[in-house]
Z-matrix of the N, CA and C atoms (Angstrom, degrees):
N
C 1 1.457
C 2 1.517 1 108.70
N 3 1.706 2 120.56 1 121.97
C 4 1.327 3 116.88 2 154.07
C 5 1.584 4 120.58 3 -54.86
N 6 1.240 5 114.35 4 133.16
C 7 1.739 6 113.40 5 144.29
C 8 1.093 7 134.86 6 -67.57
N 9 1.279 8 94.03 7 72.87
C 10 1.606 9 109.65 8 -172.24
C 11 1.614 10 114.30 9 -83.42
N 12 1.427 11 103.12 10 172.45
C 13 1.434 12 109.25 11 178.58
C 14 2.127 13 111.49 12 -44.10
N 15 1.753 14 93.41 13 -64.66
C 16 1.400 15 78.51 14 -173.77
C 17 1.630 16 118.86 15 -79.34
N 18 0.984 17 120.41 16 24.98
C 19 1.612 18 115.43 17 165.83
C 20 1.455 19 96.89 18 -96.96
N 21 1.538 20 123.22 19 -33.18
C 22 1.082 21 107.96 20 -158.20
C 23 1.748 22 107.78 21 -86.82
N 24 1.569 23 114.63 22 -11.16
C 25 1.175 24 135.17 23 174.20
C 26 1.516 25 117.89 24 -56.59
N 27 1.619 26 108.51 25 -49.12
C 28 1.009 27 126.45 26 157.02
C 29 1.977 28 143.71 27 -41.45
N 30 1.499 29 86.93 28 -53.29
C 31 1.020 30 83.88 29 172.21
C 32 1.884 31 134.41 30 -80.62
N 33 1.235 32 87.30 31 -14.83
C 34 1.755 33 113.15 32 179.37
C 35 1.400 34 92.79 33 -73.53
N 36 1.502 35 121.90 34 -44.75
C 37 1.231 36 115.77 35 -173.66
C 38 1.683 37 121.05 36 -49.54
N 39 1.426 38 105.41 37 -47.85
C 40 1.573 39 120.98 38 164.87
C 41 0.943 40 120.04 39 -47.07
N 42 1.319 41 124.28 40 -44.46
C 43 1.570 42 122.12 41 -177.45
C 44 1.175 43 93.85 42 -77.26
N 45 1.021 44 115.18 43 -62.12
C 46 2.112 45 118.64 44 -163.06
C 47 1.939 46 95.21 45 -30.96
N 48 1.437 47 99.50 46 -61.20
C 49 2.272 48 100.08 47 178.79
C 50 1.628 49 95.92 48 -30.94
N 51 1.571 50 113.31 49 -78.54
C 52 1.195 51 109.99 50 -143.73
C 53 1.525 52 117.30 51 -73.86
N 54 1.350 53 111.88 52 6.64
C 55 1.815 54 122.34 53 -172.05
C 56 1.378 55 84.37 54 -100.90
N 57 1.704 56 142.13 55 -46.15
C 58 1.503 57 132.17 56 179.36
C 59 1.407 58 103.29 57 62.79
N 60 0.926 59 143.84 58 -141.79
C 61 1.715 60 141.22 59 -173.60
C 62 1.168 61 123.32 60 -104.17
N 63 1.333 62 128.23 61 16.30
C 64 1.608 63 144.57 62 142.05
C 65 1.398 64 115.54 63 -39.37
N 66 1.308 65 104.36 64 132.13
C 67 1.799 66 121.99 65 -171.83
C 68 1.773 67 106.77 66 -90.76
N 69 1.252 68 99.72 67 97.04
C 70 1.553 69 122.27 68 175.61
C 71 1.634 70 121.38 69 -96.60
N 72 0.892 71 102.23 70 140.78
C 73 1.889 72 110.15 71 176.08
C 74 2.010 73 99.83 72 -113.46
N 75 1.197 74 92.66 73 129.46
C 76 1.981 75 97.74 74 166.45
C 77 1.322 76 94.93 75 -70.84
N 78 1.689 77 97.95 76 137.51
C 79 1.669 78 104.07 77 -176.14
C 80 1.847 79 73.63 78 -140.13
N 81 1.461 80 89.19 79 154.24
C 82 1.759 81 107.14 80 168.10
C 83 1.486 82 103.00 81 -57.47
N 84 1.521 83 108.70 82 139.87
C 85 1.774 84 109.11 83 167.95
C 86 1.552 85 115.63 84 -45.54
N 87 1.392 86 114.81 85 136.14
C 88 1.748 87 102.28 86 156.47
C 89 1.781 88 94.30 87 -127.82
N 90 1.396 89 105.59 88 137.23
C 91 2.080 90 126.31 89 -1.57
C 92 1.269 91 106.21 90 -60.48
N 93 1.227 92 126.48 91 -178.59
C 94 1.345 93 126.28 92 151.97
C 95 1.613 94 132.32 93 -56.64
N 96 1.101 95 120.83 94 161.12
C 97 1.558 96 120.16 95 -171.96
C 98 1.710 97 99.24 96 -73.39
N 99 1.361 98 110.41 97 -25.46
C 100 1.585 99 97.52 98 -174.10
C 101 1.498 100 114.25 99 -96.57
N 102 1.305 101 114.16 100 6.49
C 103 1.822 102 123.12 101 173.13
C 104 1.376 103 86.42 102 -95.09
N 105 1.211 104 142.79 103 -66.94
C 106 1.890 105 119.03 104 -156.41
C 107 1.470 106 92.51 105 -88.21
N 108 1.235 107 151.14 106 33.94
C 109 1.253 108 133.84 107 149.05
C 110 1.409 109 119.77 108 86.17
N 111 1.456 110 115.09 109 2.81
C 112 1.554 111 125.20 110 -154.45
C 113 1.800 112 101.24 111 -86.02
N 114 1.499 113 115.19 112 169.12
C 115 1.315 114 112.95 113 -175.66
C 116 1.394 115 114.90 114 -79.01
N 117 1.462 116 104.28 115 -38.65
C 118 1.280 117 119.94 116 175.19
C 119 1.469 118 125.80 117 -171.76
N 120 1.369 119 125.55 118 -173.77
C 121 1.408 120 96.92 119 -177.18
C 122 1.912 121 89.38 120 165.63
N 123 1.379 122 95.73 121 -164.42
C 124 1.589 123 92.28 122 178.44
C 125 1.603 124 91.19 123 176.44
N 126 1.617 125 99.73 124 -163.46
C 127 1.767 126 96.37 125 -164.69
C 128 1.807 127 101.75 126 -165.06
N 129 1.319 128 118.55 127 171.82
C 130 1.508 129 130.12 128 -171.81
C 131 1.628 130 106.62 129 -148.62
N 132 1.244 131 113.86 130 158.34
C 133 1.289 132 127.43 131 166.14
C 134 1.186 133 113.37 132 -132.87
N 135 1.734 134 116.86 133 167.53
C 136 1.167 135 112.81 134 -173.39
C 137 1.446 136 105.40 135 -101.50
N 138 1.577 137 132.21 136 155.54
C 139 1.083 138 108.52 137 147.93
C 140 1.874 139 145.33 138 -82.70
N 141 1.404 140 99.35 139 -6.27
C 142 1.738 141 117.21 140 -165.24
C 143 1.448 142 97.87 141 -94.67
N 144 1.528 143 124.18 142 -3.93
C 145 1.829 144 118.73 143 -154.01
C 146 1.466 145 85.01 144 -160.98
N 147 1.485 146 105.89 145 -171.36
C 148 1.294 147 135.61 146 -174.20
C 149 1.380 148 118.51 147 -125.58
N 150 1.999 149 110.10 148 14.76
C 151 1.133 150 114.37 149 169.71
C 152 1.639 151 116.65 150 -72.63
N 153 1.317 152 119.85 151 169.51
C 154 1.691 153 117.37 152 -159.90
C 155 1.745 154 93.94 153 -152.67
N 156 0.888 155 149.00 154 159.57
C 157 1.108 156 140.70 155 167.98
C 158 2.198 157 108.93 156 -142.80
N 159 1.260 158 116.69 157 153.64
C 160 1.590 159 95.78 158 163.22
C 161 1.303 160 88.46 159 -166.93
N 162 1.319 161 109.52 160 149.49
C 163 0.954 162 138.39 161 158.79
C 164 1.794 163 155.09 162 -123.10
N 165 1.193 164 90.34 163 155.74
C 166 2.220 165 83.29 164 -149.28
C 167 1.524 166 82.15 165 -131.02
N 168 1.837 167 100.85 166 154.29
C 169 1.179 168 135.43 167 149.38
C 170 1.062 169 144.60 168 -144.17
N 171 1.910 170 100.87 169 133.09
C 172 2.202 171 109.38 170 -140.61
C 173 2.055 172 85.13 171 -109.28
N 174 1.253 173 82.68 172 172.29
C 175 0.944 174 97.01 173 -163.51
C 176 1.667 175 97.78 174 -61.29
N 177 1.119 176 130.56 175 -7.50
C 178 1.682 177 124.97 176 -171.53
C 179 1.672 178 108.35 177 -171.52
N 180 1.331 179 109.04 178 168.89
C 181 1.457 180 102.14 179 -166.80
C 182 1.474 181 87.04 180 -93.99
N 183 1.379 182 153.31 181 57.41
C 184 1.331 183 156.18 182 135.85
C 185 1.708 184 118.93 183 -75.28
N 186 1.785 185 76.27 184 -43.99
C 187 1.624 186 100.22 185 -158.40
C 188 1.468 187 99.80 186 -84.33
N 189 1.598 188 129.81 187 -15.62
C 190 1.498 189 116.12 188 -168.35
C 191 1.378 190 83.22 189 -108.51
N 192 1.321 191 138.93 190 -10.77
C 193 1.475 192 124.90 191 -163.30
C 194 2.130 193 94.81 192 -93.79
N 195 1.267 194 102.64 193 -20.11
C 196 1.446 195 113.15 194 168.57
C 197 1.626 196 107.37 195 -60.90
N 198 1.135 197 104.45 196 -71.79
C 199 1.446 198 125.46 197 -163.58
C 200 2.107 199 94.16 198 -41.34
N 201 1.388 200 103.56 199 -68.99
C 202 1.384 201 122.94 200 177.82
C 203 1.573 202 112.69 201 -35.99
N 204 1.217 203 103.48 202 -55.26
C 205 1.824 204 84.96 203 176.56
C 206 1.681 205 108.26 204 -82.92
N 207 1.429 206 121.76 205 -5.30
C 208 1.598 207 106.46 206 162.12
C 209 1.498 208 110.10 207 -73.77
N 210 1.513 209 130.03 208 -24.03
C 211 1.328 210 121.07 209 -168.69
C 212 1.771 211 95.87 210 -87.28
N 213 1.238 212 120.21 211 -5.24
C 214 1.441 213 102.77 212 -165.27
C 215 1.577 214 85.99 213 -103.70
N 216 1.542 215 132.36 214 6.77
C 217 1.284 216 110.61 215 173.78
C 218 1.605 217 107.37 216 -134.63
N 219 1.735 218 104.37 217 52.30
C 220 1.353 219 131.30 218 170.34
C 221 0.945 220 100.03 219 -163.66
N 222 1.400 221 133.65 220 53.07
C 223 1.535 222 132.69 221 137.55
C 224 2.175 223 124.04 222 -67.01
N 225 1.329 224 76.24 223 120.74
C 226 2.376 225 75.33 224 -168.66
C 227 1.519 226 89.19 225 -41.20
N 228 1.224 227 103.18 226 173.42
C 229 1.691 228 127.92 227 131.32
C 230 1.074 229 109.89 228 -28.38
N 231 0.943 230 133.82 229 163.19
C 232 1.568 231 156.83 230 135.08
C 233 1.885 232 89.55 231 61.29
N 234 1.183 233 141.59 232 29.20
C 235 1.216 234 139.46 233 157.64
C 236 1.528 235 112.97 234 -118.84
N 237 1.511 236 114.95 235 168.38
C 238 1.505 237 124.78 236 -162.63
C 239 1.599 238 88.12 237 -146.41
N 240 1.539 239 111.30 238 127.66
C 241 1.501 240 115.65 239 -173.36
C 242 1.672 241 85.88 240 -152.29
N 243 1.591 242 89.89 241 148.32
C 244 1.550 243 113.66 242 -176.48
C 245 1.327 244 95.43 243 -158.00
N 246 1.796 245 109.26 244 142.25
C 247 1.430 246 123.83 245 159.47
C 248 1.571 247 108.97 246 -141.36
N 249 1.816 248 89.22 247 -177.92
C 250 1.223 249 103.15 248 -173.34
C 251 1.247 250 97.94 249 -141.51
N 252 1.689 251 128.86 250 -177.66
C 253 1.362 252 144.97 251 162.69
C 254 1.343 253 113.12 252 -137.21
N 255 1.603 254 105.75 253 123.75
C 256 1.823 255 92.16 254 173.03
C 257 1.279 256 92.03 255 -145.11
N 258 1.219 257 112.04 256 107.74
C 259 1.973 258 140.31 257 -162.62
C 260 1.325 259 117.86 258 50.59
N 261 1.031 260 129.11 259 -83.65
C 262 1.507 261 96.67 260 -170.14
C 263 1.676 262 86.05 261 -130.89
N 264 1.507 263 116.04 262 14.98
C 265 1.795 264 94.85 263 169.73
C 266 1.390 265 92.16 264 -112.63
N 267 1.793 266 104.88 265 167.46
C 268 1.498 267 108.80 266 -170.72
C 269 1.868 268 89.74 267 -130.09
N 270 1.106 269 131.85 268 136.03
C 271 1.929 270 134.23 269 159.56
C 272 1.205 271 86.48 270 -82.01
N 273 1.495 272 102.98 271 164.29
C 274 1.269 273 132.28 272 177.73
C 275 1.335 274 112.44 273 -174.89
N 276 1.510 275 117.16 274 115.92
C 277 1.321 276 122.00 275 -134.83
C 278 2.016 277 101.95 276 -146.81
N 279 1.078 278 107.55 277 118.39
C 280 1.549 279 120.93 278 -159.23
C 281 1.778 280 89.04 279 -115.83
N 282 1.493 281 104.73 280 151.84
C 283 1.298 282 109.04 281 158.96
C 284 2.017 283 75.10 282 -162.87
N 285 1.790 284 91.58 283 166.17
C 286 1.706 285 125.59 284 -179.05
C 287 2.177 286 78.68 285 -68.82
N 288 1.733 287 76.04 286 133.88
C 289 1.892 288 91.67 287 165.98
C 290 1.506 289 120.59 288 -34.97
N 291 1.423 290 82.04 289 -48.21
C 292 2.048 291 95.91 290 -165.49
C 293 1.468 292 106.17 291 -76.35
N 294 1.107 293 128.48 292 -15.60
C 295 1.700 294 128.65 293 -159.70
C 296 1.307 295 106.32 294 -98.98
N 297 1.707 296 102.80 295 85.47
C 298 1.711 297 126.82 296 158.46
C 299 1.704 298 100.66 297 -28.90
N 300 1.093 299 121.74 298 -68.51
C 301 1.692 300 121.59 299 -175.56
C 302 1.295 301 109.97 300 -54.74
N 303 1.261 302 119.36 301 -53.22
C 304 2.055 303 118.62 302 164.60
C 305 1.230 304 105.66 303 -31.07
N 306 1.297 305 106.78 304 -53.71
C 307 1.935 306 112.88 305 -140.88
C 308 2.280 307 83.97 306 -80.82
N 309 1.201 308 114.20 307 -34.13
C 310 1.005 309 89.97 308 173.28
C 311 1.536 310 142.20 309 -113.48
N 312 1.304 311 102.36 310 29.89
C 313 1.260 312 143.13 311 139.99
C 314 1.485 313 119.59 312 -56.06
N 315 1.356 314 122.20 313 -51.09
C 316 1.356 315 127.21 314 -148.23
C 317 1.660 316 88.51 315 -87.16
N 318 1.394 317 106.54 316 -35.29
C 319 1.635 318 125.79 317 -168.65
C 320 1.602 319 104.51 318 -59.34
N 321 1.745 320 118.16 319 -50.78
C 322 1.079 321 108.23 320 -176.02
C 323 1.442 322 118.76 321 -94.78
N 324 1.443 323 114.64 322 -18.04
C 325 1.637 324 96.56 323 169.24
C 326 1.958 325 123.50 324 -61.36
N 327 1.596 326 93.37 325 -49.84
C 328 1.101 327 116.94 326 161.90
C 329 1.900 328 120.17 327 -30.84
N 330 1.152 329 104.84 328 -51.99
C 331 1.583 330 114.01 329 163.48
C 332 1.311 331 112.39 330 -46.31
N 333 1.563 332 94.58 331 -69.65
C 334 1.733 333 105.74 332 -169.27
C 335 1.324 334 113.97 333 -45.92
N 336 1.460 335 97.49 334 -48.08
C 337 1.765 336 98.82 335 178.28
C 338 1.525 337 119.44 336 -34.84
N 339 1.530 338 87.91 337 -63.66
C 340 1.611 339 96.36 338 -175.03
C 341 1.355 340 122.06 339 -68.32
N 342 1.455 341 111.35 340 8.00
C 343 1.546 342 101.47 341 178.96
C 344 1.780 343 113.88 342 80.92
N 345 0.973 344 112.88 343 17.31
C 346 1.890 345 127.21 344 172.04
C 347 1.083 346 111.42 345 -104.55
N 348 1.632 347 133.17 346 17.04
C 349 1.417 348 134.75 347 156.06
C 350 1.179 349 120.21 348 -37.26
């Protein structure tokens, strides 16, 4: 699969639901798109919290549902990370342990992603 315009339309679209009218900055994905293997992808921050969100797309929903349980078993210390997969892109969404507003941040993009709006 190219990363083309409308895949890439798509997936912004998902995030765009679950960010709703929250003031975000584009931040580079973490990890990077070329450590989990993904085609492409990109990422946001919040400004009110320490939630982070990014998102990638692999060539198939095998390959992001792979990637996803490696990021859920390299979460730092003192961080709180959750993802999802919905076809072949996967979110992956970090906020600081302690940050009630992160943690529910991470909850609703994370939703949206998956289509639990």
């Amino acid at each position: 699969m190219n990363p083309d315009a409308p895949s890439l339309a798509r997936g912004e679209a998902l995030l765009r639901h679950g960010t709703g009218g929250d003031a975000v900055r584009s931040a580079e994905p973490a990890p990077a798109i070329q450590e989990l293997g993904a085609l492409a992808g990109f990422g946001q921050d919040w400004t009110s919290c320490s939630a982070r969100a990014s998102v990638y797309l692999f060539d198939s929903y095998a390959e992001a549902s792979t990637a996803q349980v490696r990021l859920m078993k390299q979460v730092p210390e003192g961080k709180q990370g959750r993802g999802t997969v919905n076809g072949d892109w996967l979110i992956w969404a970090t906020a600081d342990a302690t940050d009630e507003a992160g943690r529910d941040v991470i909850e609703r993009v994370v939703s949206a992603f998956a289509g639990e709006e």
